[in-house]
N, CA, C and O atoms as a GROMACS GRO file, in nm:
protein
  380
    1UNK      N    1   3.953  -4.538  -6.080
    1UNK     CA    2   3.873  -4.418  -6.076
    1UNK      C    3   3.938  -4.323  -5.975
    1UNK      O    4   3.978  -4.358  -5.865
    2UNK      N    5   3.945  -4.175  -6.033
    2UNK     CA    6   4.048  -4.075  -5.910
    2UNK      C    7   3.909  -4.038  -5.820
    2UNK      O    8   3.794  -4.084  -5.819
    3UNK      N    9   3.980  -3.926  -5.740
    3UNK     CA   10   3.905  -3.830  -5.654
    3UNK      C   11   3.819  -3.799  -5.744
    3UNK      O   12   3.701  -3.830  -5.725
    4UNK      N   13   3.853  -3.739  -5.850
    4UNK     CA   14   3.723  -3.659  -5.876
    4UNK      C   15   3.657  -3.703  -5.968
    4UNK      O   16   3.552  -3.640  -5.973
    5UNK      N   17   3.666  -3.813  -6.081
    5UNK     CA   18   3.570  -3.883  -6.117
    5UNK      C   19   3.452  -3.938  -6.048
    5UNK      O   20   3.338  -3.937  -6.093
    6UNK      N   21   3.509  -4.010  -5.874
    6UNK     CA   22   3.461  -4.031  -5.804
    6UNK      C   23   3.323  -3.963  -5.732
    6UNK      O   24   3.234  -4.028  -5.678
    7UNK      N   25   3.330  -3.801  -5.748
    7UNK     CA   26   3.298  -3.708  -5.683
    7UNK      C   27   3.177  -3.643  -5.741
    7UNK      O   28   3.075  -3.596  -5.691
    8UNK      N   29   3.240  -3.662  -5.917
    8UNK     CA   30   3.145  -3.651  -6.009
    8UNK      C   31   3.030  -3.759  -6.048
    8UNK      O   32   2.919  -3.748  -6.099
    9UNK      N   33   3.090  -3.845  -6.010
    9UNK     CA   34   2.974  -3.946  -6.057
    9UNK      C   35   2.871  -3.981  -5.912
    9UNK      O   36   2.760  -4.029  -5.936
   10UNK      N   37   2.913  -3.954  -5.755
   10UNK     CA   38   2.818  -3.923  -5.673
   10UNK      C   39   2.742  -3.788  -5.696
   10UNK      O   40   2.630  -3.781  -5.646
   11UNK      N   41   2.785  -3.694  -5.758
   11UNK     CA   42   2.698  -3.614  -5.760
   11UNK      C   43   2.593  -3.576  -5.855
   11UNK      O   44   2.505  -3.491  -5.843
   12UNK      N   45   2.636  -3.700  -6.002
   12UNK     CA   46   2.532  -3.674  -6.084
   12UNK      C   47   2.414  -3.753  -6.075
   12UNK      O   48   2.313  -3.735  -6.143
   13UNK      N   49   2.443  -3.910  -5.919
   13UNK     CA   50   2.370  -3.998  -5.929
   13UNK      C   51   2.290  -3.887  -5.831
   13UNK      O   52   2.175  -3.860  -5.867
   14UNK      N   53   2.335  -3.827  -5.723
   14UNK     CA   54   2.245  -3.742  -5.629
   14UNK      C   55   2.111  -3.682  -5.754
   14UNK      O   56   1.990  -3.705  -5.760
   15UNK      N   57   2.224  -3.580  -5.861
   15UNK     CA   58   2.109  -3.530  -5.908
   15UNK      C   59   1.993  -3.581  -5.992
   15UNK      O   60   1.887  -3.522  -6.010
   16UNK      N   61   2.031  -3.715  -6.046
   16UNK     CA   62   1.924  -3.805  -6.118
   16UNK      C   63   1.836  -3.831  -5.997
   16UNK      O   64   1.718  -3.822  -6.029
   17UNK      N   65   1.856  -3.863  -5.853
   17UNK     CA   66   1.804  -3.912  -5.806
   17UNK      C   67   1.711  -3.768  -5.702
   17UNK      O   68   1.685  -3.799  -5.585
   18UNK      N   69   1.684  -3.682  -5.730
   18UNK     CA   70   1.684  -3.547  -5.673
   18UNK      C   71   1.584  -3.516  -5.811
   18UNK      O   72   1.466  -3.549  -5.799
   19UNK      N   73   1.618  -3.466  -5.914
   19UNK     CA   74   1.508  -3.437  -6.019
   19UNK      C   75   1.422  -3.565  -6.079
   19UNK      O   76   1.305  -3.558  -6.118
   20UNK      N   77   1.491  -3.665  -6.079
   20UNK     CA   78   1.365  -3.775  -6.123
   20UNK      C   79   1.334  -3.867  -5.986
   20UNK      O   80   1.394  -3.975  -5.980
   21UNK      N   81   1.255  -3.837  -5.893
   21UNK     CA   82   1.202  -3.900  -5.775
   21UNK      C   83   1.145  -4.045  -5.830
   21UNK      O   84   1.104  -4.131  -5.752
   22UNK      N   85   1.148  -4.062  -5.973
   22UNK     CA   86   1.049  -4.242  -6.004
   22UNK      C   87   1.183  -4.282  -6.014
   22UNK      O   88   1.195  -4.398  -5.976
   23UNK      N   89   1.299  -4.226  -6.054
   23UNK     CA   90   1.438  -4.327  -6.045
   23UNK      C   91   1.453  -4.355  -5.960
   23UNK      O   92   1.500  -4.469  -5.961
   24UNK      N   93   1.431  -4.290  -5.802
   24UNK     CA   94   1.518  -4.326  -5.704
   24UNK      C   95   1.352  -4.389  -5.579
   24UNK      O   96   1.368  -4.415  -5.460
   25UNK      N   97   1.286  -4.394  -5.615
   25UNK     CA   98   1.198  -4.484  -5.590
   25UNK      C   99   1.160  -4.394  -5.458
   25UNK      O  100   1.111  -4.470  -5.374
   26UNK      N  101   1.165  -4.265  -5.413
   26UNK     CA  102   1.138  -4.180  -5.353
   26UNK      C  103   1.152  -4.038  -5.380
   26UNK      O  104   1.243  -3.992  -5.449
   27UNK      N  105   1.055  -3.964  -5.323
   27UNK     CA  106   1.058  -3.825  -5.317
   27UNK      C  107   1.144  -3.770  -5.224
   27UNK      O  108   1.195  -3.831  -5.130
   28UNK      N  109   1.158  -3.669  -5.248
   28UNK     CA  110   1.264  -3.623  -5.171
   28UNK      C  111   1.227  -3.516  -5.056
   28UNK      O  112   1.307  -3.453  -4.986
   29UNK      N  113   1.085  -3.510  -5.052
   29UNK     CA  114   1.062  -3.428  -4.899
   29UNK      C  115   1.020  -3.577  -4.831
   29UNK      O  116   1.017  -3.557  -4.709
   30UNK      N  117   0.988  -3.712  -4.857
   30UNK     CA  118   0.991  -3.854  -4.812
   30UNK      C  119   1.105  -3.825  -4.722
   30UNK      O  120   1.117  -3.784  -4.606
   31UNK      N  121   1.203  -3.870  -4.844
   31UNK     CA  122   1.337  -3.888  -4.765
   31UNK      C  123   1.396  -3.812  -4.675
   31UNK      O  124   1.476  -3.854  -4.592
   32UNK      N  125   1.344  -3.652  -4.690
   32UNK     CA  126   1.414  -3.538  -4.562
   32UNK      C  127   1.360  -3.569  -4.420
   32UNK      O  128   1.419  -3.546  -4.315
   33UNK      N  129   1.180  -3.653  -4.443
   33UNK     CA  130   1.112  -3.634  -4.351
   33UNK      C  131   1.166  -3.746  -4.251
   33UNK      O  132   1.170  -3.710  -4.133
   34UNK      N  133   1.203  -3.863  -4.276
   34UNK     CA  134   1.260  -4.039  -4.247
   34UNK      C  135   1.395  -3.940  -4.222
   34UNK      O  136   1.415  -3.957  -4.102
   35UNK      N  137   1.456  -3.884  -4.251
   35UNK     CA  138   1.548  -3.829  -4.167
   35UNK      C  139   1.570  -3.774  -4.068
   35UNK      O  140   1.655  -3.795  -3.981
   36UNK      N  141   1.466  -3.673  -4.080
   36UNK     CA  142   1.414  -3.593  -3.986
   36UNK      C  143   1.355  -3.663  -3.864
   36UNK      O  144   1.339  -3.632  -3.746
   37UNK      N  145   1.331  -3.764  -3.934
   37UNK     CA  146   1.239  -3.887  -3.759
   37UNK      C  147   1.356  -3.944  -3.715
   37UNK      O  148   1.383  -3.960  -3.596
   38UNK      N  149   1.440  -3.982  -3.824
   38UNK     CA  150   1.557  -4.136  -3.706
   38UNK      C  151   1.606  -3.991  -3.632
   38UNK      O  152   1.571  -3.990  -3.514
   39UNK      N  153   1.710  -3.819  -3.689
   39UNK     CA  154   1.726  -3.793  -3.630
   39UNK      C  155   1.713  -3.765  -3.477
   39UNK      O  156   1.777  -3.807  -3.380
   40UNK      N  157   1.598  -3.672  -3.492
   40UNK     CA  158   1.473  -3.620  -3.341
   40UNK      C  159   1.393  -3.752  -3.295
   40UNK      O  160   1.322  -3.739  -3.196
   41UNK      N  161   1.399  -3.884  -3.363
   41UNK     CA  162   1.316  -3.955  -3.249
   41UNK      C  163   1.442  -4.081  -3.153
   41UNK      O  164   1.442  -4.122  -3.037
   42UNK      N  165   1.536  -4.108  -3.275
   42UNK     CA  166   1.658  -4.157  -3.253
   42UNK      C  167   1.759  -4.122  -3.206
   42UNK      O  168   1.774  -4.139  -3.086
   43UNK      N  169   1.844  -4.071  -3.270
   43UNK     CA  170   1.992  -4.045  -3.244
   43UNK      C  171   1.988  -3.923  -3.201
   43UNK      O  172   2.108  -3.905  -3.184
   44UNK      N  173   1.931  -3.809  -3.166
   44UNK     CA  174   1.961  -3.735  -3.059
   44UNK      C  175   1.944  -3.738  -2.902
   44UNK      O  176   2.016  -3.685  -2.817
   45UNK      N  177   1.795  -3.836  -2.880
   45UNK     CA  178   1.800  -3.848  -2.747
   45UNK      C  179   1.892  -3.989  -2.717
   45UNK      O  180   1.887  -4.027  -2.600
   46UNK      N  181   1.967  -4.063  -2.800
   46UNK     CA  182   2.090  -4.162  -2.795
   46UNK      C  183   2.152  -4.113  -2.704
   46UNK      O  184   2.162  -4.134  -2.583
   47UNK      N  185   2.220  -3.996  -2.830
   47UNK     CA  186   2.342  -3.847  -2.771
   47UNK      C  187   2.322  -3.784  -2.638
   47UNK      O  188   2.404  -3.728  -2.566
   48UNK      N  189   2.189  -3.804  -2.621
   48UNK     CA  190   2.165  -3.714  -2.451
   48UNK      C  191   2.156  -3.833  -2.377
   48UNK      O  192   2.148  -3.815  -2.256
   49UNK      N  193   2.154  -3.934  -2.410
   49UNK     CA  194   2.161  -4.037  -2.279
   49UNK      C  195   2.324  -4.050  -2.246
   49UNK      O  196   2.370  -4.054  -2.132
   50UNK      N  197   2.400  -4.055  -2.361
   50UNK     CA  198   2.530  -4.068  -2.354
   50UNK      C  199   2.608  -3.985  -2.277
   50UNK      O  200   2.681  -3.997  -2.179
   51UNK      N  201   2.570  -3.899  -2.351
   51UNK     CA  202   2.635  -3.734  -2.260
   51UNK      C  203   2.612  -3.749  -2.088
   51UNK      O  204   2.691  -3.727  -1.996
   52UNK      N  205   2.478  -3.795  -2.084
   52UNK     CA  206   2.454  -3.784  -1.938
   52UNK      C  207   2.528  -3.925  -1.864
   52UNK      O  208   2.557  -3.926  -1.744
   53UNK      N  209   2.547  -4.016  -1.936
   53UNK     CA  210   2.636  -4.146  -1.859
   53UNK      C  211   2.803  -4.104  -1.853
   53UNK      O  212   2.880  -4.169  -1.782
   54UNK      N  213   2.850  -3.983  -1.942
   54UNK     CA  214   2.946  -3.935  -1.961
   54UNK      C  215   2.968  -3.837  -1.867
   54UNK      O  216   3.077  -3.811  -1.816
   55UNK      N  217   2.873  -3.788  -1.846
   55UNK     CA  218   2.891  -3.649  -1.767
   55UNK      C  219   2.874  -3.720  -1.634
   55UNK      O  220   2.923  -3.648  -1.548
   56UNK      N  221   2.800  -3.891  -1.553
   56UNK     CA  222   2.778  -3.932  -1.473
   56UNK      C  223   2.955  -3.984  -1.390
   56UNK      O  224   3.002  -3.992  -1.277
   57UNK      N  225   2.999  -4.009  -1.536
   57UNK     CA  226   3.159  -4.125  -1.523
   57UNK      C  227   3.210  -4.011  -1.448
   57UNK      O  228   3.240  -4.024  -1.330
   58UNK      N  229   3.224  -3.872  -1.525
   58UNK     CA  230   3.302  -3.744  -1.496
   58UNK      C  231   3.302  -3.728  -1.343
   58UNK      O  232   3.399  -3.707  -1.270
   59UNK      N  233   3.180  -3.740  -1.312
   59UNK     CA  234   3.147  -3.708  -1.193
   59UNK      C  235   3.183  -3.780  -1.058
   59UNK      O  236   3.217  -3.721  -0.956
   60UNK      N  237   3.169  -3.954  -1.076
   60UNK     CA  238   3.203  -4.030  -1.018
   60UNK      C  239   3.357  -4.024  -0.997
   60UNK      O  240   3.410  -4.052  -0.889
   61UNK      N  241   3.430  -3.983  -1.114
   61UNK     CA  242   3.618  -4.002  -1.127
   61UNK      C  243   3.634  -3.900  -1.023
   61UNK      O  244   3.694  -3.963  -0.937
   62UNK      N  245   3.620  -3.798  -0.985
   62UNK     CA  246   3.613  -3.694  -0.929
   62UNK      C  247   3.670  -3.547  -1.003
   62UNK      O  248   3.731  -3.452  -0.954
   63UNK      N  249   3.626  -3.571  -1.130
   63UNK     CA  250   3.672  -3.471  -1.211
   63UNK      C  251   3.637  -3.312  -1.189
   63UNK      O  252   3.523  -3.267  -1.199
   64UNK      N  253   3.723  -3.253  -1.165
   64UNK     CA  254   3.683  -3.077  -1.154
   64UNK      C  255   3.613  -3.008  -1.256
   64UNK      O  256   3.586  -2.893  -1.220
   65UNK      N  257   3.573  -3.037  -1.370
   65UNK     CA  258   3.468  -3.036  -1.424
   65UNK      C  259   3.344  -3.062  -1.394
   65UNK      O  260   3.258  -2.988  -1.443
   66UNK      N  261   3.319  -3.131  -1.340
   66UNK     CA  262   3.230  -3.271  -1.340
   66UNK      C  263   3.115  -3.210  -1.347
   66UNK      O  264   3.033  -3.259  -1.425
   67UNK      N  265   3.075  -3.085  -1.267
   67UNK     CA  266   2.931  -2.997  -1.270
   67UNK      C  267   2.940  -2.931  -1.390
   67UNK      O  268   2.831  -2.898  -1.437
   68UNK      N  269   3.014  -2.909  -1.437
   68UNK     CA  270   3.007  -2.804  -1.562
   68UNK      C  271   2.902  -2.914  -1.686
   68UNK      O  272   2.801  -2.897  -1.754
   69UNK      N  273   3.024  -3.056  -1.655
   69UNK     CA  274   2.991  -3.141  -1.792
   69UNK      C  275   2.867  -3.208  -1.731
   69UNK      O  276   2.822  -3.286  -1.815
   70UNK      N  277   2.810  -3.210  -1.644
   70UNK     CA  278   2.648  -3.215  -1.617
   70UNK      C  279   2.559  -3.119  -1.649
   70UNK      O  280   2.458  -3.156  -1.710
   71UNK      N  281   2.576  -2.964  -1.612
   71UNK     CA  282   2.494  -2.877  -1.649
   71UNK      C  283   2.482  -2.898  -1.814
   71UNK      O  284   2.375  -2.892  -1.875
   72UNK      N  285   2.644  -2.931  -1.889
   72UNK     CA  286   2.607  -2.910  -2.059
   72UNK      C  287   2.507  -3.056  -2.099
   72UNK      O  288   2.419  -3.050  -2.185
   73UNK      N  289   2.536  -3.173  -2.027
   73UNK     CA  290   2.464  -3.265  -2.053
   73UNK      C  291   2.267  -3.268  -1.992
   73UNK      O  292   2.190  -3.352  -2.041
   74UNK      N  293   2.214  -3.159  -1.878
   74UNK     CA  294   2.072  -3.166  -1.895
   74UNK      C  295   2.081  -3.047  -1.994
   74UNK      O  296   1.962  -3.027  -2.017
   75UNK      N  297   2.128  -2.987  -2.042
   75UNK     CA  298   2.116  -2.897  -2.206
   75UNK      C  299   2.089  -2.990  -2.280
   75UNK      O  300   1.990  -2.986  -2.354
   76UNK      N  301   2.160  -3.079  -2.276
   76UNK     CA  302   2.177  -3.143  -2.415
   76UNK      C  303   2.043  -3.222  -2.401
   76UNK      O  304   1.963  -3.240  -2.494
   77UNK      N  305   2.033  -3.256  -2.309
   77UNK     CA  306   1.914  -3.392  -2.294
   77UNK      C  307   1.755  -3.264  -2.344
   77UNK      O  308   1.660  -3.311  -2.407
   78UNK      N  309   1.756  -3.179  -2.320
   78UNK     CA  310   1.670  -3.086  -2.330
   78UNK      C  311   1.625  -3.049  -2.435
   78UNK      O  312   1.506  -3.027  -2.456
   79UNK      N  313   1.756  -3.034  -2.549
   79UNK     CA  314   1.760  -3.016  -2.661
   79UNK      C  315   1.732  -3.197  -2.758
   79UNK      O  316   1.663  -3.196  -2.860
   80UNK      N  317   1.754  -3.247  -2.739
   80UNK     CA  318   1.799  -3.439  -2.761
   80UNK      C  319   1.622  -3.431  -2.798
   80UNK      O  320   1.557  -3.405  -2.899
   81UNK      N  321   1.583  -3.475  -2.631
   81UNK     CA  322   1.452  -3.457  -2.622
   81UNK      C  323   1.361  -3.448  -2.663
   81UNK      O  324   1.268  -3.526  -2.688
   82UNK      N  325   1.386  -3.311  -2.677
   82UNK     CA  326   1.288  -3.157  -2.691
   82UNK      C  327   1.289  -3.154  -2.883
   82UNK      O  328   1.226  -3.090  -2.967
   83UNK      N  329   1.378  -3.238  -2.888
   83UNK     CA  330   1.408  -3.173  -3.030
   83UNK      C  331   1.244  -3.190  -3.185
   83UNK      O  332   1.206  -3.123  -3.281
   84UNK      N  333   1.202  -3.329  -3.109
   84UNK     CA  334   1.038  -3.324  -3.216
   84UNK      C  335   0.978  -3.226  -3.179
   84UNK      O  336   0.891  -3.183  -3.254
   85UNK      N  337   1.002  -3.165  -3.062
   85UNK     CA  338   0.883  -3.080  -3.016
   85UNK      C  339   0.959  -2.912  -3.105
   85UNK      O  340   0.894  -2.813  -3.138
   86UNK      N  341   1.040  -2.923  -3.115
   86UNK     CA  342   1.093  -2.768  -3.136
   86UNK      C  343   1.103  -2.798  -3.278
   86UNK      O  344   1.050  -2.701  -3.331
   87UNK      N  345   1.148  -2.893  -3.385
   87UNK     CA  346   1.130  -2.908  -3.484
   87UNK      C  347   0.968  -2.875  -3.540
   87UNK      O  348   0.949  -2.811  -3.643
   88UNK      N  349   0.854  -2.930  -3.455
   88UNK     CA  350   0.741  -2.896  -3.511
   88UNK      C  351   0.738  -2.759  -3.489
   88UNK      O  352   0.762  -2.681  -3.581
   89UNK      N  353   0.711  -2.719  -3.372
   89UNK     CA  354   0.736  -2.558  -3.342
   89UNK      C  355   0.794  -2.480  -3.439
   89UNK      O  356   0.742  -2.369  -3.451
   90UNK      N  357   0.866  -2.500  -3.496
   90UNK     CA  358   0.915  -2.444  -3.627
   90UNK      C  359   0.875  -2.451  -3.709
   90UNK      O  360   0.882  -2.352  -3.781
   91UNK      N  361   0.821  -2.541  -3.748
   91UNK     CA  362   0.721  -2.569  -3.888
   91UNK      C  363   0.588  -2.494  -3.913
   91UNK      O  364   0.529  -2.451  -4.012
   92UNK      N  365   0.558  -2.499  -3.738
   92UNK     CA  366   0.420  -2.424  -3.723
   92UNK      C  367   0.430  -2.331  -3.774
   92UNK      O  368   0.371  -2.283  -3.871
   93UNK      N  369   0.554  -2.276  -3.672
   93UNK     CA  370   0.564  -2.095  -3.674
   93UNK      C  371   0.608  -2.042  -3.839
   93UNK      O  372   0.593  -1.921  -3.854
   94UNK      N  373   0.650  -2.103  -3.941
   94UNK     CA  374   0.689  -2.084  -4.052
   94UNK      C  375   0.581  -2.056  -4.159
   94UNK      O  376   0.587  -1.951  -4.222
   95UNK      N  377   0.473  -2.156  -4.185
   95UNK     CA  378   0.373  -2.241  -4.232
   95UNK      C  379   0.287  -2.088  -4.213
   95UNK      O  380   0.167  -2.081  -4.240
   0.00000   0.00000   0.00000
């Protein structure tokens, strides 16, 4: 099978599975929403713990950065965080 047989046949299973929600054994604002949670409840405040043990190493090495890549890492943790809270905030304000 090439590239683009390949390419074609993920994208027609997407769309079977996108217009007929009983094929794919979910709906598809389900599935945005279970995304939407591992993202903002998971793997972004991961990313801000990381950043900040990263931006901690920086600091310890005695890197001339080292404040910069702390200030971007409590951003990040802010945003990581913050992010269920600003995701709803958005929904509100839309709705």
């Amino acid at each position: 099978m090439n590239k683009k047989q390949m390419v074609l046949t993920l994208a027609l299973v997407a769309a079977v599975g996108t217009l007929t929600p009983e094929l794919a054994h979910a709906g598809l604002e389900t599935s945005l929403m279970g995304i939407k949670s591992k993202l903002t409840g998971v793997i972004l405040p991961l990313l801000s713990v990381i950043g900040i043990a990263i931006a901690g190493i920086s600091f310890f090495t005695g890197n001339p950065n080292a404040k910069q890549h702390i200030a971007y890492a409590i951003i990040g943790c802010i945003i990581g965080f913050g992010a269920q809270g600003i995701v709803d905030f958005i929904a509100q304000t839309v709705r």
